[in-house]
Predicted model as a PDB file, atoms N, CA, C, CB and O in Angstrom, pLDDT in the B-factor column:
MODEL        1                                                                  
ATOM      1  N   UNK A   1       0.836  -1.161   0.000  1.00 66.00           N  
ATOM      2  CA  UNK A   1       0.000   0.000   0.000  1.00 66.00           C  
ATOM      3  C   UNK A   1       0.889   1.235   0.000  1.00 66.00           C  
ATOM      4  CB  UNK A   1      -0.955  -0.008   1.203  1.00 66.00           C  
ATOM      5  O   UNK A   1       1.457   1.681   0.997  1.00 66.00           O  
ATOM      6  N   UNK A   2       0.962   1.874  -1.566  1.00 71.00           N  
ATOM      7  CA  UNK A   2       1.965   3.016  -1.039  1.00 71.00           C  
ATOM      8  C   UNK A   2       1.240   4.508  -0.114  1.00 71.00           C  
ATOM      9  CB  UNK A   2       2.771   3.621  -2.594  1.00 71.00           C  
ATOM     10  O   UNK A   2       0.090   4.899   0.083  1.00 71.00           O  
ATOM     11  N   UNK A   3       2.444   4.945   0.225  1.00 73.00           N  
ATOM     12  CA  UNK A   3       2.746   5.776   1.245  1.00 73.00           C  
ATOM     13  C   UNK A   3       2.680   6.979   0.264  1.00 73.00           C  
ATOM     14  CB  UNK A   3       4.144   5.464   2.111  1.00 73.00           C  
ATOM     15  O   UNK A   3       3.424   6.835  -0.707  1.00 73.00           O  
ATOM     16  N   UNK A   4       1.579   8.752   0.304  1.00 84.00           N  
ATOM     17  CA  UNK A   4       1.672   9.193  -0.851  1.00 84.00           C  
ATOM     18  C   UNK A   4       1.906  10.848   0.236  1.00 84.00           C  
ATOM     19  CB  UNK A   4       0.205   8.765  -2.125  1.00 84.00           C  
ATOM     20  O   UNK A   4       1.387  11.117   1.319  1.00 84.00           O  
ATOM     21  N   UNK A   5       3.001  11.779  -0.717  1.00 84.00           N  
ATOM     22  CA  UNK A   5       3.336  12.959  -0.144  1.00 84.00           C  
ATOM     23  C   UNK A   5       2.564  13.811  -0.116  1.00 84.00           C  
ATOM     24  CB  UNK A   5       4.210  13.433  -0.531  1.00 84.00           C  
ATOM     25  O   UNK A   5       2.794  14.713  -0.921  1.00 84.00           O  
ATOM     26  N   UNK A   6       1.713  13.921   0.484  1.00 88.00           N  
ATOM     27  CA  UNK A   6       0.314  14.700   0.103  1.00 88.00           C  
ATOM     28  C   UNK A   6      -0.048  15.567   1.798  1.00 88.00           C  
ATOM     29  CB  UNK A   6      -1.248  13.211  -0.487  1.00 88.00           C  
ATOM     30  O   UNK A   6       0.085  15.123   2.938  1.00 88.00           O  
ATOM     31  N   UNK A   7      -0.455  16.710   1.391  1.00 89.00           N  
ATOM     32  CA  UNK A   7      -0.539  17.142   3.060  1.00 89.00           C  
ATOM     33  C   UNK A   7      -2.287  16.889   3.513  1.00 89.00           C  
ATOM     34  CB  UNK A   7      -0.001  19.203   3.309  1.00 89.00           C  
ATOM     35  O   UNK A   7      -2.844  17.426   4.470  1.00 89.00           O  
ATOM     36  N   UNK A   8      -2.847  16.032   2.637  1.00 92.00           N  
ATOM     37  CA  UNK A   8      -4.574  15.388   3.492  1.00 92.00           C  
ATOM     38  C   UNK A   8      -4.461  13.675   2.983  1.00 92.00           C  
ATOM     39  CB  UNK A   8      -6.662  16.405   2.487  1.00 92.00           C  
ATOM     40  O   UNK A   8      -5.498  13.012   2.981  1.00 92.00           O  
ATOM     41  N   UNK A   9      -3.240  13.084   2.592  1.00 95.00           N  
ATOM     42  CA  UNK A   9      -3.698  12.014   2.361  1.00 95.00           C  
ATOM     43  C   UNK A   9      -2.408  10.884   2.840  1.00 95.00           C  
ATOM     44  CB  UNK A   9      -4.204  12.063   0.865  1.00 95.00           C  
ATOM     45  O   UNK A   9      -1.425  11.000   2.108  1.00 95.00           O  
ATOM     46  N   UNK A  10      -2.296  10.077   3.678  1.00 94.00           N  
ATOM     47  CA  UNK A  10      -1.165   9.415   4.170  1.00 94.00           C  
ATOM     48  C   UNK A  10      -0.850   8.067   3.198  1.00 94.00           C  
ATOM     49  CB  UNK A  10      -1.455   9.037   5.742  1.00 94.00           C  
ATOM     50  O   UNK A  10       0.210   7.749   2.660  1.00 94.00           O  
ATOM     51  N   UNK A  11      -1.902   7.529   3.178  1.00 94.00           N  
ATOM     52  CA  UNK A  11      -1.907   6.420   1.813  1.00 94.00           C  
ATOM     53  C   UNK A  11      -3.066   6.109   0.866  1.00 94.00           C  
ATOM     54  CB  UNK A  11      -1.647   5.039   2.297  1.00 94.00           C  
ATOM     55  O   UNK A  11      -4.166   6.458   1.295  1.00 94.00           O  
ATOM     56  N   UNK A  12      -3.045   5.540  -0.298  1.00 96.00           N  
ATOM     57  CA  UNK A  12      -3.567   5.171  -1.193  1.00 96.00           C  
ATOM     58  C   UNK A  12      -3.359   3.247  -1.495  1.00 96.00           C  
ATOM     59  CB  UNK A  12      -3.037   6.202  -2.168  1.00 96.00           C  
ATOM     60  O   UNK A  12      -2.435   2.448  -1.342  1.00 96.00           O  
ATOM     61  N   UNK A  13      -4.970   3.157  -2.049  1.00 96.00           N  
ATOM     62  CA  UNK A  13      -4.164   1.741  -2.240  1.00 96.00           C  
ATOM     63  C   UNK A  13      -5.451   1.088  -3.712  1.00 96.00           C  
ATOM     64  CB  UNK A  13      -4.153   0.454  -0.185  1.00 96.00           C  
ATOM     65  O   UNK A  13      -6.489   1.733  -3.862  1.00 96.00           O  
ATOM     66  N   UNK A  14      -5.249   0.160  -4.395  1.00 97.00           N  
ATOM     67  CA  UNK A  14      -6.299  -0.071  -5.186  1.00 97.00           C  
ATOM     68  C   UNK A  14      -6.484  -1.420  -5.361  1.00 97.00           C  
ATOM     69  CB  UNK A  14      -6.197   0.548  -6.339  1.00 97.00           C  
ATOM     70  O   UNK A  14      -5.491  -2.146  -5.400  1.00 97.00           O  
ATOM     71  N   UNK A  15      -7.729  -1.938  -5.489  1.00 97.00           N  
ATOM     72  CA  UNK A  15      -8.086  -3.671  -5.377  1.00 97.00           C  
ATOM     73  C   UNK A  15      -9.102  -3.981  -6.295  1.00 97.00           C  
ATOM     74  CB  UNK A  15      -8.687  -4.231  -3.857  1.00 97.00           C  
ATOM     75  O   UNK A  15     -10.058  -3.259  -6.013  1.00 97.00           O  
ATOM     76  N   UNK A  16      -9.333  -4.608  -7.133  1.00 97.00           N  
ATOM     77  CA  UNK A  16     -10.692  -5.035  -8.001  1.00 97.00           C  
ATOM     78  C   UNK A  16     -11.413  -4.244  -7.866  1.00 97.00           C  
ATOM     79  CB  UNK A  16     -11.441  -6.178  -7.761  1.00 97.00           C  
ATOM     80  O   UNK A  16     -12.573  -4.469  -7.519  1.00 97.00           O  
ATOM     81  N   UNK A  17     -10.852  -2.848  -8.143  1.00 97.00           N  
ATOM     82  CA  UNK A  17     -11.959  -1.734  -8.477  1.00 97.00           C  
ATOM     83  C   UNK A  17     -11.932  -0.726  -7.802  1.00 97.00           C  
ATOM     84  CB  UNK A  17     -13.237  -2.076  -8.363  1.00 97.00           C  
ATOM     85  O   UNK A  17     -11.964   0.418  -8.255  1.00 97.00           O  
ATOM     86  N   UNK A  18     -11.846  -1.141  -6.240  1.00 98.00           N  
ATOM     87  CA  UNK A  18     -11.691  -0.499  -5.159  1.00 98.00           C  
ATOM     88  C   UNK A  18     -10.707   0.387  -4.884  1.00 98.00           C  
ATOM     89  CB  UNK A  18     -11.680  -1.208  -4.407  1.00 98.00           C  
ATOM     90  O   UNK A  18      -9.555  -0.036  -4.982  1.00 98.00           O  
ATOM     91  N   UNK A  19     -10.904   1.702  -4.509  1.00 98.00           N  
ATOM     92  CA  UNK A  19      -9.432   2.788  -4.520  1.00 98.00           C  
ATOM     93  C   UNK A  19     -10.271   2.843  -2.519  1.00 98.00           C  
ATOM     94  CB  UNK A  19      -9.408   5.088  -6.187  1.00 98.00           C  
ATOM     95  O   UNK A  19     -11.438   3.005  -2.161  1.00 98.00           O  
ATOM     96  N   UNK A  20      -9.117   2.646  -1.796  1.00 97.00           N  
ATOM     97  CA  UNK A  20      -9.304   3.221  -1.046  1.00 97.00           C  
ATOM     98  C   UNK A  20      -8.123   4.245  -0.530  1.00 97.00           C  
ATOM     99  CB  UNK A  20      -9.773   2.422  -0.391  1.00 97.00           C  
ATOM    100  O   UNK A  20      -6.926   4.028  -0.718  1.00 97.00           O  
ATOM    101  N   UNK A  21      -8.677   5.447   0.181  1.00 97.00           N  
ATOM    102  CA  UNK A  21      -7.709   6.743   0.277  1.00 97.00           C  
ATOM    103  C   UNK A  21      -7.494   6.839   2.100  1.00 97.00           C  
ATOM    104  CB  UNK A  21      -8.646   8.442  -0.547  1.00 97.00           C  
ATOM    105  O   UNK A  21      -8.502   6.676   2.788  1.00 97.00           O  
ATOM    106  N   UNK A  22      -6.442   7.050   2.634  1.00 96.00           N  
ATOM    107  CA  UNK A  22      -6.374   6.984   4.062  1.00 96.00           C  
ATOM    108  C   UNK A  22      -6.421   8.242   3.947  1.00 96.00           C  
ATOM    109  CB  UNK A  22      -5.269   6.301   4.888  1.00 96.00           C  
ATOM    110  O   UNK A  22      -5.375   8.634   3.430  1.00 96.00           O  
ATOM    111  N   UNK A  23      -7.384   9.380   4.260  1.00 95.00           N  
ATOM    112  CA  UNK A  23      -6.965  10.708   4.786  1.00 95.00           C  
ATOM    113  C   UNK A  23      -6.829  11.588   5.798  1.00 95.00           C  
ATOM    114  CB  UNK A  23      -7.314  11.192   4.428  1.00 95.00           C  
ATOM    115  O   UNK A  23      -7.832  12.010   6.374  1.00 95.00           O  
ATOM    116  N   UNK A  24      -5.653  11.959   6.131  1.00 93.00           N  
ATOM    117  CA  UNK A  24      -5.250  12.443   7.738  1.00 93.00           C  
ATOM    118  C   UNK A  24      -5.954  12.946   8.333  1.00 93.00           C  
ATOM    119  CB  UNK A  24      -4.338  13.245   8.013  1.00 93.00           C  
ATOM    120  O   UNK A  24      -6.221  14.115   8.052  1.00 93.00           O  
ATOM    121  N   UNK A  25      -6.530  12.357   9.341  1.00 89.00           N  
ATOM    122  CA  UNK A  25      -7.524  13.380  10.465  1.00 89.00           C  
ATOM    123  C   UNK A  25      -8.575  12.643  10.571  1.00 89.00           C  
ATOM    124  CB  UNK A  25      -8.066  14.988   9.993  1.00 89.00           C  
ATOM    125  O   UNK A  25      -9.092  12.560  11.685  1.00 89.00           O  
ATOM    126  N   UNK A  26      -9.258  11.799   9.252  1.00 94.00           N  
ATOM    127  CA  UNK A  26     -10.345  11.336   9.313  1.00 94.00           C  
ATOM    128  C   UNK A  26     -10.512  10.111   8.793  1.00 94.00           C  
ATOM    129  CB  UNK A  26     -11.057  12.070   8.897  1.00 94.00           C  
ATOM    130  O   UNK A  26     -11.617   9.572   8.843  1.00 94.00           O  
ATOM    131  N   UNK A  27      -9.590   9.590   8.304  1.00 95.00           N  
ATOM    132  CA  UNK A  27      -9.260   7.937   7.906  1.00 95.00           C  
ATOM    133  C   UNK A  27      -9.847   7.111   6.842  1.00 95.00           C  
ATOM    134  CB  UNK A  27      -9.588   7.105   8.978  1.00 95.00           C  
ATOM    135  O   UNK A  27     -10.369   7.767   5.941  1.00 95.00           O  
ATOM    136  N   UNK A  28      -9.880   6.111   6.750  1.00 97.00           N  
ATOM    137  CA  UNK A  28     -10.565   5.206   5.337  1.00 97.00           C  
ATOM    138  C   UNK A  28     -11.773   5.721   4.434  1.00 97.00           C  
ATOM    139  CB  UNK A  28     -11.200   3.780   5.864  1.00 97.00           C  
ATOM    140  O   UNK A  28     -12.837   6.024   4.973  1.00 97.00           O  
ATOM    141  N   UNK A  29     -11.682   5.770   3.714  1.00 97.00           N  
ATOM    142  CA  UNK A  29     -12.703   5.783   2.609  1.00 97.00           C  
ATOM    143  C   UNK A  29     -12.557   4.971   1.213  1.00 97.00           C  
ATOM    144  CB  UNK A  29     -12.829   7.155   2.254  1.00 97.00           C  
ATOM    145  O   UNK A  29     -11.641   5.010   0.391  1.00 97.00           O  
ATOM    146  N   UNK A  30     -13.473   4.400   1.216  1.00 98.00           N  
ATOM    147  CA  UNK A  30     -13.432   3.767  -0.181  1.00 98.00           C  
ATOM    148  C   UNK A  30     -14.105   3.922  -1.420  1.00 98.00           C  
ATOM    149  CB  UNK A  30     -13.629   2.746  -0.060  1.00 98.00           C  
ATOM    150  O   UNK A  30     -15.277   4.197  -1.162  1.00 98.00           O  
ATOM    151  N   UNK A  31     -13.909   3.874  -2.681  1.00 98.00           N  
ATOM    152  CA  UNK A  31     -14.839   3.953  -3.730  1.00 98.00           C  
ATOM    153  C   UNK A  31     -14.363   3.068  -4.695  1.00 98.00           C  
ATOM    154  CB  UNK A  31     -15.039   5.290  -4.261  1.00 98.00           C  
ATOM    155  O   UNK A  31     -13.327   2.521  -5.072  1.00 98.00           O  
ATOM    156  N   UNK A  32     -15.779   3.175  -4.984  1.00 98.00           N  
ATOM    157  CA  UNK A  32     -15.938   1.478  -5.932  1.00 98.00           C  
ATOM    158  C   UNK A  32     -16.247   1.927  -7.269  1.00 98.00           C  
ATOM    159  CB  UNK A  32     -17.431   0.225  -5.400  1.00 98.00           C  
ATOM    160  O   UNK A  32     -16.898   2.879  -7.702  1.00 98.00           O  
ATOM    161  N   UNK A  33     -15.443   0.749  -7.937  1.00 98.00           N  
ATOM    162  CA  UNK A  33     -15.679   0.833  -9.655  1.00 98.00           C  
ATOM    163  C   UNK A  33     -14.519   1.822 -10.296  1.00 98.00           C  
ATOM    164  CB  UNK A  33     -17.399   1.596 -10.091  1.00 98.00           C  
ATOM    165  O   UNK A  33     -14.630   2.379 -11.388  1.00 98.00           O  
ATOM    166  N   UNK A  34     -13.587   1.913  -9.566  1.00 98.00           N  
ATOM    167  CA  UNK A  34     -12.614   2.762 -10.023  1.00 98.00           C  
ATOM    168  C   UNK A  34     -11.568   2.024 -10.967  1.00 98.00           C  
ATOM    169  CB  UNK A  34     -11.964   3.388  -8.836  1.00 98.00           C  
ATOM    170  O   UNK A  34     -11.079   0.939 -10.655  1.00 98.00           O  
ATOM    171  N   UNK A  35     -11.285   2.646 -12.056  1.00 98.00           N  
ATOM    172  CA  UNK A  35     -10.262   1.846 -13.139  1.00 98.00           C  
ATOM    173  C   UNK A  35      -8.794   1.693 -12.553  1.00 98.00           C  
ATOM    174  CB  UNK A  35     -10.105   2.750 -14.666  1.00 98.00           C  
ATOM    175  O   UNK A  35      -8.144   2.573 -11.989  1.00 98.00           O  
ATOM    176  N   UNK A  36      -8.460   0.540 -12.780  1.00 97.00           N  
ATOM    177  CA  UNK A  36      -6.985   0.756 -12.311  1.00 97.00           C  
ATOM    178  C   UNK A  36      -6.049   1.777 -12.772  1.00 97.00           C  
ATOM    179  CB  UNK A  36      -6.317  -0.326 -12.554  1.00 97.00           C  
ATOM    180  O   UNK A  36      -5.167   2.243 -12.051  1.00 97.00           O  
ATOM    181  N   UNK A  37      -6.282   2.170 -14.168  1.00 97.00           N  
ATOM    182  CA  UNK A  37      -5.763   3.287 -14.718  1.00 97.00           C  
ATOM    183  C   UNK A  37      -6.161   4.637 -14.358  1.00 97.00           C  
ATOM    184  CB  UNK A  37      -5.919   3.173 -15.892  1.00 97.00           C  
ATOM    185  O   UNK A  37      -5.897   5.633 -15.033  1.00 97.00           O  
ATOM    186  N   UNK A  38      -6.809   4.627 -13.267  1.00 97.00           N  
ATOM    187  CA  UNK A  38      -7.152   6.117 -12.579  1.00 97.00           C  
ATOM    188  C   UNK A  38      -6.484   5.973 -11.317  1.00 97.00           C  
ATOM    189  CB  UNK A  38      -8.860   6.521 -12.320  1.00 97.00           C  
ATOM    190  O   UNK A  38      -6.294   6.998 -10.662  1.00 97.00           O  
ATOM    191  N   UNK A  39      -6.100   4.877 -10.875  1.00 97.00           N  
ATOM    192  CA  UNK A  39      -5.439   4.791  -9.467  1.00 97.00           C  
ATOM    193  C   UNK A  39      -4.087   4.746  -9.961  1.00 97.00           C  
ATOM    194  CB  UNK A  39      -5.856   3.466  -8.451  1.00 97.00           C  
ATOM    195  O   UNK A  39      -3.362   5.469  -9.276  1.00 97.00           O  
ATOM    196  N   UNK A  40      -3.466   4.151 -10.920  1.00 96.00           N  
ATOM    197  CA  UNK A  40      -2.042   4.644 -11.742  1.00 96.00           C  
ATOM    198  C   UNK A  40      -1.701   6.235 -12.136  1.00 96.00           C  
ATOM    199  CB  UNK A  40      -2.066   3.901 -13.219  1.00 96.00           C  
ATOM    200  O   UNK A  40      -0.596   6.693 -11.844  1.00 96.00           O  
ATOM    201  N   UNK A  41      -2.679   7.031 -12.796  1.00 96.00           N  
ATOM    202  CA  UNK A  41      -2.887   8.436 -12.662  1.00 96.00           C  
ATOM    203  C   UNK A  41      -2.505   9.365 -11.340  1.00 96.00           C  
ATOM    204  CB  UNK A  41      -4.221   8.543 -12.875  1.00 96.00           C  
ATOM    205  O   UNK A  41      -1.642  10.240 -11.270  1.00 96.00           O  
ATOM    206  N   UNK A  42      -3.465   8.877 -10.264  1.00 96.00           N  
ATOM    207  CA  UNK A  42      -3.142   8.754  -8.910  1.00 96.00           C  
ATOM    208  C   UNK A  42      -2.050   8.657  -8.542  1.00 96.00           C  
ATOM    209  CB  UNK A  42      -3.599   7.946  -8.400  1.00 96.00           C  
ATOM    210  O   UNK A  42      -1.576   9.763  -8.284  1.00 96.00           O  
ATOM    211  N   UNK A  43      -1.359   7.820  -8.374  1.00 93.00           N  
ATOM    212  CA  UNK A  43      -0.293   7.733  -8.001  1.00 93.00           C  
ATOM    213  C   UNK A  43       0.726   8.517  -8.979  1.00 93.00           C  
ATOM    214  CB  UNK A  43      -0.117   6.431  -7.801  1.00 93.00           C  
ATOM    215  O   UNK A  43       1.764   8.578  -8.320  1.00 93.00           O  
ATOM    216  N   UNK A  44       0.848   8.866  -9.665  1.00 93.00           N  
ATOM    217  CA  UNK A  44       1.412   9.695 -10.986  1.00 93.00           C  
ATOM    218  C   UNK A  44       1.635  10.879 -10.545  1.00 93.00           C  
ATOM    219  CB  UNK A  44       0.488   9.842 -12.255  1.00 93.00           C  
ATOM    220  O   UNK A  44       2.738  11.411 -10.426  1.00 93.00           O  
ATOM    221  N   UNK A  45       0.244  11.477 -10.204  1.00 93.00           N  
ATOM    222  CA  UNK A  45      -0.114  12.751 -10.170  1.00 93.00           C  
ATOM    223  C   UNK A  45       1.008  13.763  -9.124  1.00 93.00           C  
ATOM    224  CB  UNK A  45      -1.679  12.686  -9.672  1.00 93.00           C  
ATOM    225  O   UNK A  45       1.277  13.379  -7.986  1.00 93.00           O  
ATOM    226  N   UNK A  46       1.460  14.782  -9.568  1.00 92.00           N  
ATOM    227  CA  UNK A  46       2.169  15.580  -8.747  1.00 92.00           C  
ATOM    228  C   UNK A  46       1.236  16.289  -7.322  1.00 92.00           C  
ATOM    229  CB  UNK A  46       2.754  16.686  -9.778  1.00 92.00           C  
ATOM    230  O   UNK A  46       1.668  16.375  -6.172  1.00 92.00           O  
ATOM    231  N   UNK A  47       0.136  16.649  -7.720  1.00 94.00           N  
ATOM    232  CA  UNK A  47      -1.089  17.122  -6.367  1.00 94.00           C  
ATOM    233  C   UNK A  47      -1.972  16.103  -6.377  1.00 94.00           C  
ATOM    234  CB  UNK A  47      -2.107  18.644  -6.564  1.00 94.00           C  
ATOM    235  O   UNK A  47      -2.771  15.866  -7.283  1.00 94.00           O  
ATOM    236  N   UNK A  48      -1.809  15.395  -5.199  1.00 95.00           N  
ATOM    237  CA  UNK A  48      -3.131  14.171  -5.131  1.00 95.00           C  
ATOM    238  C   UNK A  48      -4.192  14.670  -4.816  1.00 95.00           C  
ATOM    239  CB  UNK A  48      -3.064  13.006  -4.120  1.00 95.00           C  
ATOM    240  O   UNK A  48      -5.206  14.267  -5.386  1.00 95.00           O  
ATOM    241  N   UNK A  49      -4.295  15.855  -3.659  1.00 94.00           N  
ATOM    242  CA  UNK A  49      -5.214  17.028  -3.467  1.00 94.00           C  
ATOM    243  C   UNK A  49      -6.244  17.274  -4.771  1.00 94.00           C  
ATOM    244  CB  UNK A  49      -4.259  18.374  -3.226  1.00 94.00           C  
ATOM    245  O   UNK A  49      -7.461  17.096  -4.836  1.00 94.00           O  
ATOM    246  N   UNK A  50      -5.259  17.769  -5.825  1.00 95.00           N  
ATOM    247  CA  UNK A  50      -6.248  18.511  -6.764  1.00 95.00           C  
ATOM    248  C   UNK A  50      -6.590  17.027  -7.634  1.00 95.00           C  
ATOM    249  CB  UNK A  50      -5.438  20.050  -7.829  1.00 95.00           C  
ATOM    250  O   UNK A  50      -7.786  16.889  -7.891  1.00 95.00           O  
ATOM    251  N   UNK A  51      -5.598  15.819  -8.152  1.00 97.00           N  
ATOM    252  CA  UNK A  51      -6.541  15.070  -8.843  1.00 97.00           C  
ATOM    253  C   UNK A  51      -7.503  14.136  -8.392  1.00 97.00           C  
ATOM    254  CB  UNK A  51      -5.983  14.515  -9.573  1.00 97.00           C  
ATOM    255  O   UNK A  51      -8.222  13.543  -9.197  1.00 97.00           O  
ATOM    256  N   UNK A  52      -7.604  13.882  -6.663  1.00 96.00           N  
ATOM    257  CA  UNK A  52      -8.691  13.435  -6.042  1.00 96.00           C  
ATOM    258  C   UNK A  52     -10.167  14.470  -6.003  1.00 96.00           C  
ATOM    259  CB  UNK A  52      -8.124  13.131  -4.670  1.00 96.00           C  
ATOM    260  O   UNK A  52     -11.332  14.118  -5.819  1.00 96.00           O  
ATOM    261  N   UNK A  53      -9.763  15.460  -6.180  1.00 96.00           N  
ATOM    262  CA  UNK A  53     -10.751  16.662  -6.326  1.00 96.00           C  
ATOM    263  C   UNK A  53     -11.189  16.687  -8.266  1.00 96.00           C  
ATOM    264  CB  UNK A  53      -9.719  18.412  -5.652  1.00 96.00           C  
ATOM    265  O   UNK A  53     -12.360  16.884  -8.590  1.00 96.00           O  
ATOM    266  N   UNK A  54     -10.494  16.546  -8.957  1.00 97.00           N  
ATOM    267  CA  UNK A  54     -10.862  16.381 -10.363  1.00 97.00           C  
ATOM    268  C   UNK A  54     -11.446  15.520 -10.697  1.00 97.00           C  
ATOM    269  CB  UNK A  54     -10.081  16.345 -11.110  1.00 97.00           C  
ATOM    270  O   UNK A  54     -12.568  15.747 -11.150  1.00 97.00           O  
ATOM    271  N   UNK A  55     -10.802  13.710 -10.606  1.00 97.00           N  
ATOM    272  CA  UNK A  55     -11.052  13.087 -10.952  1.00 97.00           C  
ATOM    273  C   UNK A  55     -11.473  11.800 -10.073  1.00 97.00           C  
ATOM    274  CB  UNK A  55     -10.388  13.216 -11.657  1.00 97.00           C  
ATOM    275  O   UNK A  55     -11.629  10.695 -10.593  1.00 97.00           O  
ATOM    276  N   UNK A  56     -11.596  11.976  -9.075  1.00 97.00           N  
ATOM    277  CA  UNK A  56     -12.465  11.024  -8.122  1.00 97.00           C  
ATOM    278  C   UNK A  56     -13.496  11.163  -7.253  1.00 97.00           C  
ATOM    279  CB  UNK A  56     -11.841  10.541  -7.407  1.00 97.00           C  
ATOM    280  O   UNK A  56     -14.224  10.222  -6.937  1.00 97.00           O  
ATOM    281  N   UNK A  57     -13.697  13.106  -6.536  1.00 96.00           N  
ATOM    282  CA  UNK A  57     -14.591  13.124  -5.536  1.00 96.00           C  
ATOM    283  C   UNK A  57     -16.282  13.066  -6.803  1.00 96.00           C  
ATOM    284  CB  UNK A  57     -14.205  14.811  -4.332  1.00 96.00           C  
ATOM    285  O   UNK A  57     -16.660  13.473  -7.901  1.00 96.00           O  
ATOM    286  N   UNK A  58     -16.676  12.383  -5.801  1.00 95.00           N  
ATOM    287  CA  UNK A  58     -18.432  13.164  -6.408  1.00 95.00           C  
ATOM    288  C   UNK A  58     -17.909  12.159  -7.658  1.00 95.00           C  
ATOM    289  CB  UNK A  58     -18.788  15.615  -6.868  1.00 95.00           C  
ATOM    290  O   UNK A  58     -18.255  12.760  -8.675  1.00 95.00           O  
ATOM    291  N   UNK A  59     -17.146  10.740  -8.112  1.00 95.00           N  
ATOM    292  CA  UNK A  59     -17.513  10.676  -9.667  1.00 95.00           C  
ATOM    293  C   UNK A  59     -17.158   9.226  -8.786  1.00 95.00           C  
ATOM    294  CB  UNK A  59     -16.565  11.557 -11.351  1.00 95.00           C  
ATOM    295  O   UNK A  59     -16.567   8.677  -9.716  1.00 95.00           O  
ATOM    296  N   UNK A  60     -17.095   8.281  -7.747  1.00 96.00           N  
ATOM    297  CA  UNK A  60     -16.927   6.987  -7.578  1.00 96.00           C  
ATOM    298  C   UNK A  60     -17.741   6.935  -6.591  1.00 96.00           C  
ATOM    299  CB  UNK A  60     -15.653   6.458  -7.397  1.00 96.00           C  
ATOM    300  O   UNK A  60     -17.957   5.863  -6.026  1.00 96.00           O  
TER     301      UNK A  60                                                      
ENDMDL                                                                          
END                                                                             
């Protein structure tokens, strides 16, 4: 499960669909039906902040 440099998110991780996001202060969340190639993006991404806000809140 990597470990991601983000100042609201401590880790990320992805499973048969499943992205779940550890975020500091308030802990697990999961969303379902997510492409593995959006959790590769994810992890890619230079602001996990802004592409969890683009391309995952309100759309899994």
């Amino acid at each position: 499960m990597p470990y991601v440099n983000s100042s609201a998110m401590s880790q990320i991780d992805w499973s048969n669909g499943t992205l779940s996001i550890w975020f500091k202060g308030s802990g697990r969340y999961d969303y379902y039906g997510v492409p593995e190639a959006v959790y590769n993006d994810f992890l890619d991404a230079y602001s996990k902040g802004q592409f969890y806000n683009d391309r995952i809140k309100d759309r899994y």
